[in-house]
N, C-alpha and C positions, 0 to 999 in steps of 0.2 A: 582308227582306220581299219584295224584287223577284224573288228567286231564283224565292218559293213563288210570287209570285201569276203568273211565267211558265210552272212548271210548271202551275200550278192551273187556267189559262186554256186551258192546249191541253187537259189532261185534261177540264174541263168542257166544251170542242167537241167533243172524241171520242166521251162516253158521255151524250148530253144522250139517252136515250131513256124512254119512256115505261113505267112502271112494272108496268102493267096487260099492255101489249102489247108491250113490249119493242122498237117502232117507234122510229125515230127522230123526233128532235124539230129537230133540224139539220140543215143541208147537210151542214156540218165533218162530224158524225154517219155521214150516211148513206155519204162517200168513206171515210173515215181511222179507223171504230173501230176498225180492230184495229192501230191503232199502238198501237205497247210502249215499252219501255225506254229512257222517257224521262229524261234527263242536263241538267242547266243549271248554264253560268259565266254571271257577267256579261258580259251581249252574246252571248251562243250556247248554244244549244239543239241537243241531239241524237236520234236518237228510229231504228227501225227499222220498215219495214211490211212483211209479206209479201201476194207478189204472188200473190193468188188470185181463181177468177172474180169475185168481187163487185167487183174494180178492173181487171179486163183488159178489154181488147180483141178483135175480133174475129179479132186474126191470135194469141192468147195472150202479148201482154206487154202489162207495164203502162200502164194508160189517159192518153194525156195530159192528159187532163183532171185525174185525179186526181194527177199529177204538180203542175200549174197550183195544186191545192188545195194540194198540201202546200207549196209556195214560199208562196202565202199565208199559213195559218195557222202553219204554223211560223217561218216566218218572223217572224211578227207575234210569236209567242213569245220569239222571241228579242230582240226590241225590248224587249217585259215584262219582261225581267230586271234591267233599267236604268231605266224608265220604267215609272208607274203608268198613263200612257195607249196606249194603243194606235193610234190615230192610224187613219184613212181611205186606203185605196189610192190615189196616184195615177198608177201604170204598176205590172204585172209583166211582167218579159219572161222567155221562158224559152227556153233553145234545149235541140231535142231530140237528141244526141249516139249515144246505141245504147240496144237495147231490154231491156228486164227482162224474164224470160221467168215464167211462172207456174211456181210449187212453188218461187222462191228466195224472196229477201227484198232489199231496199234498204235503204240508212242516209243518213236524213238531218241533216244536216248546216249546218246556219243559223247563221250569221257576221252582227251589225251589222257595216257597214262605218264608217258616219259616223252619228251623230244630232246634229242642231243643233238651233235654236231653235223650227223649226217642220216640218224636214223629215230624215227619219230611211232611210237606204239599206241595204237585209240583202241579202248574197250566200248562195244555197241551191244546197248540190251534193248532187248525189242518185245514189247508187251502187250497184253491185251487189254485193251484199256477201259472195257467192263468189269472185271475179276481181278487185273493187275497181275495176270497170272504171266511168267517169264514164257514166253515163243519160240525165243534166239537169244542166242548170245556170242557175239562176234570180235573175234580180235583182227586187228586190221595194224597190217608195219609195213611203215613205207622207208623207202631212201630217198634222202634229200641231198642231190648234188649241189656243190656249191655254185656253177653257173647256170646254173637254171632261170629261163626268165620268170621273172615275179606272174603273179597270176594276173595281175591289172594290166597286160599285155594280152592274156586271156579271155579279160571280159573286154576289152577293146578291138580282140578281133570276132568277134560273136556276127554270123550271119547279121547281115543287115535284115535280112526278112523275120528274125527273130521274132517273136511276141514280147514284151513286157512283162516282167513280173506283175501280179496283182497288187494294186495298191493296197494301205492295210486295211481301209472302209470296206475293202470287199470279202475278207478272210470269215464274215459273216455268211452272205450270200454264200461263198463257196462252199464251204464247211455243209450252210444247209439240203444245198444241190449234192454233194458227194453221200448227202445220210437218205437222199431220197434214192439214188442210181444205185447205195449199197442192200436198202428195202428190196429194190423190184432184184437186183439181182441172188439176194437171197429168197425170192420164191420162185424164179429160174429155174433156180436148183432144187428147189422142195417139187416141183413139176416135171422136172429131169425123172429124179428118183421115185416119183409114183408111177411114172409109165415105165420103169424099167422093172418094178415091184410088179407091176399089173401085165407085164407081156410074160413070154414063154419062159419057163427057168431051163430047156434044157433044147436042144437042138441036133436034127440029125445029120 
């Protein structure tokens, strides 16, 4: 049951959108729906995101912040796999290592390191998954009170107007549509920076 409900927990923060308007209902929502090809052992959780405008940055690679989220919430996934609770943040740190450019994708990668009685440590490394080269690397410690409700109280109060997670027949589909929308948004940005090459370099 830990496996599903760590899968179940990040895929209900991904897709918590509204029915009517297809708006997100979440933070998790609005950084990370187009995480895919989510994998869970106990104690770690896998997942891949590609890097397009809706998570970049101004210079074209991926947003720290949306990096900060994913050591979060997957992180916290991966604590789910072992634990019905999920427990409360208290430290993430993340160091920012090299950049993910837009039109690739990242794999991440969330390890529990230790969970004890009240306090549970997940190491997230976050890679580029053409070169393998390291992005991020995030430590994520949460505390876990002991009456805390379990998370299956969590996905049971989930917006009725929710979306559904995607079934696994379509991790195909989706996967393909995220490498076409990471394509155009990486010549976006190759068209951004030729008209900023090609206007004035200096102003009075």
């Amino acid at each position: 049951m830990s496996l599903e409900l760590g899968v179940g927990f990040l895929q209900a923060s991904i897709s918590a959108t509204d029915s009517a308007t297809d708006a997100p209902l979440a933070f998790d929502t609005t950084a990370l729906r187009q995480l895919h090809s989510i994998t869970a052992a106990p104690g770690r959780v896998t997942a891949e995101l590609p890097v397009t405008l809706a998570v970049a940055n101004r210079y074209g690679t991926l947003h720290g912040g949306c990096i900060a989220t994913l050591v979060d919430t997957v992180g916290t996934a991966a604590l789910v796999t072992v634990s019905p609770k999920g427990g409360v943040s208290l430290s993430i740190n993340v160091n920012y290592l090299s950049k993910a450019p837009l039109g690739g994708s990242v794999l991440v990668e969330a390890q529990l390191v230790k969970s004890g009685r009240t306090i549970a440590t997940i190491d997230v490394q976050i890679k580029d998954k053409s070169t393998g080269a390291l992005a991020a690397q995030g430590t994520h410690v949460k505390f876990i009170a002991q009456d805390e409700p379990d998370l299956t109280q969590f996905m049971e109060k989930m917006p009725a107007g929710a979306a559904a997670a995607p079934a696994a027949g379509q991790e195909g589909e989706r996967a393909g549509e995220h490498g076409r929308q990471a394509t155009a948004a990486a010549a976006a940005v190759a068209q951004r920076q030729q008209a900023r090459a090609a206007g004035p370099r200096s102003r009075l």
